[in-house]
C-alpha positions in Angstrom: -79.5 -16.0 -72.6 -79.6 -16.8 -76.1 -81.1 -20.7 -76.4 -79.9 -23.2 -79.4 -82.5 -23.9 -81.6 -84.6 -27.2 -81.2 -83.2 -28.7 -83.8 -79.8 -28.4 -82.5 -80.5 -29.3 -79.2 -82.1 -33.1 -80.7 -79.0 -33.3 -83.1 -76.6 -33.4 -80.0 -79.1 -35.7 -77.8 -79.8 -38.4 -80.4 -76.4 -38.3 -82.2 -78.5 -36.9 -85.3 -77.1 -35.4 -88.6 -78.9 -32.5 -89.5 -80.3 -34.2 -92.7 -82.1 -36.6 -90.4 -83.4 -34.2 -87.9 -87.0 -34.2 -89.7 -87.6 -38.2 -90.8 -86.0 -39.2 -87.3 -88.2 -36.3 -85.4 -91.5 -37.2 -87.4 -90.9 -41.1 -86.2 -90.0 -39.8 -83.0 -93.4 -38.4 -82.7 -95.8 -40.4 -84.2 -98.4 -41.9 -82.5 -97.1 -45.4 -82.1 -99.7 -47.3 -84.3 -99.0 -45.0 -87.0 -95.7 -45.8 -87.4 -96.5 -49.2 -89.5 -99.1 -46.9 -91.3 -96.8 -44.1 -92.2 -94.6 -46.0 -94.9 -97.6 -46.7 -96.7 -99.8 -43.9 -96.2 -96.5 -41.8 -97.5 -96.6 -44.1 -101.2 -100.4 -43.8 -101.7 -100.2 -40.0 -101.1 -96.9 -38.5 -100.5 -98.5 -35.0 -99.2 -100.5 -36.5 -96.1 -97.9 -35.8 -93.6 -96.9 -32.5 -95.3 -98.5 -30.6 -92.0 -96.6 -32.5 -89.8 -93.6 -31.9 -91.6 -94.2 -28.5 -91.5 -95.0 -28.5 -88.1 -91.6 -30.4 -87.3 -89.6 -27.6 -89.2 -91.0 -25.1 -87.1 -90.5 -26.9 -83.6 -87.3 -27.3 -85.0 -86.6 -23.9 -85.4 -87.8 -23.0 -81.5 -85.5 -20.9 -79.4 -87.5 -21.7 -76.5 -90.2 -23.5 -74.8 -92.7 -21.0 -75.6 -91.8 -20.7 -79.1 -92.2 -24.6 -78.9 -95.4 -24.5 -77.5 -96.6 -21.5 -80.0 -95.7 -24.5 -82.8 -97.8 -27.3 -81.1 -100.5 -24.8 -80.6 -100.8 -23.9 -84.2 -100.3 -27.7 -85.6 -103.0 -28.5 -83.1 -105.3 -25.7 -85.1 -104.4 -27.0 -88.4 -105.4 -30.6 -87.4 -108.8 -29.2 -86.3 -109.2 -26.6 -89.0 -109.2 -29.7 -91.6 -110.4 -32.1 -89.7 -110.0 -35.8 -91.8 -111.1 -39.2 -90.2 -107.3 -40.6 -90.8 -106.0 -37.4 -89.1 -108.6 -37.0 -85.9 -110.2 -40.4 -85.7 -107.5 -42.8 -86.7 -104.8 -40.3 -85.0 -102.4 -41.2 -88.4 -100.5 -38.5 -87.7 -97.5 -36.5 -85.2 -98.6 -36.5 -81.6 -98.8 -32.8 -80.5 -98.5 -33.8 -77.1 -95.2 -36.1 -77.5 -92.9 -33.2 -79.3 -94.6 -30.9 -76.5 -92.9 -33.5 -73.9 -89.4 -34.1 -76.1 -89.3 -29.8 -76.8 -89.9 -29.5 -72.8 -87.1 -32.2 -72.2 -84.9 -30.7 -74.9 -84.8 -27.5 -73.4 -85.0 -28.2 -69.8 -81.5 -30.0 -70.4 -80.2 -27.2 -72.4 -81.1 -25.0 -68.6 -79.8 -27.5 -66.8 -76.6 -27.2 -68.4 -76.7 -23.5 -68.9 -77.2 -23.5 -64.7 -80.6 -21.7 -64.8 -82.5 -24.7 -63.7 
């Protein structure tokens, strides 16, 4: 069975254009003391979150749970391949593990439905 994208499957959950599935995912999956940061991290230098973002296009993008978890795995290299005390220390950045738990919600609903679950 051929799954719906992730993106998709949040559009039709959160009552989500498509033009806001990235800025409403990123908030979605910040670490909740970076959410007052964000806004002003994203003025001082607008390219900060630009591995999140990318990291939010591919989850996005996920036919599965283990694409989904192929996308967390790789952000989570990236964060330690570059490591940066805002990034690791002050955790200013998407939690890994809370779009692992929103993609393993997503798509256990989309089973559910489907009857596989």
């Amino acid at each position: 069975m051929e799954m719906q994208p992730l993106h998709a499957l949040f559009w039709e959950r959160f009552a989500c254009p498509p033009s806001d599935y990235e800025e409403r995912m990123f908030n979605a999956c910040l670490y909740w003391h970076a959410r007052c940061l964000a806004p002003l991290v994203r003025r001082l230098d607008p390219d900060f979150f630009a591995p999140d973002l990318r990291f939010i296009q591919r989850l996005g993008a996920a036919t599965g749970l283990q694409d989904a978890e192929a996308a967390v795995s790789g952000f989570r290299q990236v964060n330690w391949r570059r490591p940066s005390f805002w990034r690791l220390r002050l955790k200013c950045r998407v939690s890994s593990r809370k779009a692992s738990r929103l993609a393993r919600e997503l798509f256990g609903t989309e089973l559910e439905s489907a009857g596989l679950r």
